[in-house]
N, C-alpha and C positions, 0 to 999 in steps of 0.2 A: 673045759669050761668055756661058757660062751660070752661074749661081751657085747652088749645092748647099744652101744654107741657107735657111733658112723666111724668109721677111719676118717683122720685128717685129711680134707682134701687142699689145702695149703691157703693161702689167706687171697680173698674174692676182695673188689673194691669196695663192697658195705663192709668188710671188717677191718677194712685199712681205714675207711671213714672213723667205724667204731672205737679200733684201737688209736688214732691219731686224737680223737674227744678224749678220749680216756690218760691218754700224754697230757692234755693241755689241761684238765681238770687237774692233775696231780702237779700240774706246776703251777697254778694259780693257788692250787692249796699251799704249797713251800711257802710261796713268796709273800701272801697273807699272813702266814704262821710268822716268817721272818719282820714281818711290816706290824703284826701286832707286838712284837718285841722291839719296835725300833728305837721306842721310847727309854729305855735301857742301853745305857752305851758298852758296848761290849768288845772286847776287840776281835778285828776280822768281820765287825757286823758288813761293813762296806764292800768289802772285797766278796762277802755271802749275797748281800742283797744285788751286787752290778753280776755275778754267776748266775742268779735264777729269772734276772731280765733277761740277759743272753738267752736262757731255756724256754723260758715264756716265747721268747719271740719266735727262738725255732717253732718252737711247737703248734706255734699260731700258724707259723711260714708252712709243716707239714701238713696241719687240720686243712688247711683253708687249699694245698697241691691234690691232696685226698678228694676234696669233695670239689674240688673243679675235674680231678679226673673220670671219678663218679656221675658227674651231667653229662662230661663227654659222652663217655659208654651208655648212659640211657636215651643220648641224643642220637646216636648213631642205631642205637635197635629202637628207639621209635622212627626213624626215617627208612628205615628196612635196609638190606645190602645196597640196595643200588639206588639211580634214582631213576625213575621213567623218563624215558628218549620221549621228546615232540616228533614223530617225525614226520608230521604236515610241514611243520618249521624248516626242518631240513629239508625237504622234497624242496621246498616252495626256495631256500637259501640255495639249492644247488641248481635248480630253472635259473635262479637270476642271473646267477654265475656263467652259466652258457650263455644266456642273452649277450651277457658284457662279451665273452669272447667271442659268439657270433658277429655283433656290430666292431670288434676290434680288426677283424681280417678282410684283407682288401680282396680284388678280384680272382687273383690265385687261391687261396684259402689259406693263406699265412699271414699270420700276423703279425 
């Protein structure tokens, strides 16, 4: 038998993006669900509702590690491997550099 679908190749930073949206949609649902019952006193409603802030926030705190690492990496393959050397800059940085030690040495040629 053959199977049509790709093998898992383990999770790329868009699906750590996707899957971290996907944490923070489901805990913003909880905590909705919980807050539209708040109105109803219930016991432990408080001790549920301060649990899915704590969750809420991780999950904001991972969404938001997710897609700053996400720009990272498309920051660094739009700017290519490397970045291009000046090297008129340097040619011209390392002439100056002689001059200075040329004018620094006296008659001997020590300076």
């Amino acid at each position: 038998m053959s199977n049509d679908q790709s093998p898992d190749t383990g999770p790329t930073p868009e699906n750590m993006v996707s899957y971290s949206e996907q944490l923070l949609n489901i805990s913003i649902a909880r905590l909705t669900f919980l807050l539209e019952g708040y109105g109803e006193p219930r016991p432990g409603l408080g001790k549920d509702l301060a649990e899915e802030f704590r969750g809420l926030r991780k999950a904001l705190e991972i969404a938001y590690h997710e897609r700053a690492n996400l720009q990272k990496l498309k920051g660094v393959e739009a700017a290519g491997t490397a970045p291009e050397l000046d090297l008129d800059a340097a040619r011209a940085e390392i002439g100056r550099r002689l001059d200075r030690l040329r004018a620094a040495r006296d008659r001997d040629g020590i300076s």
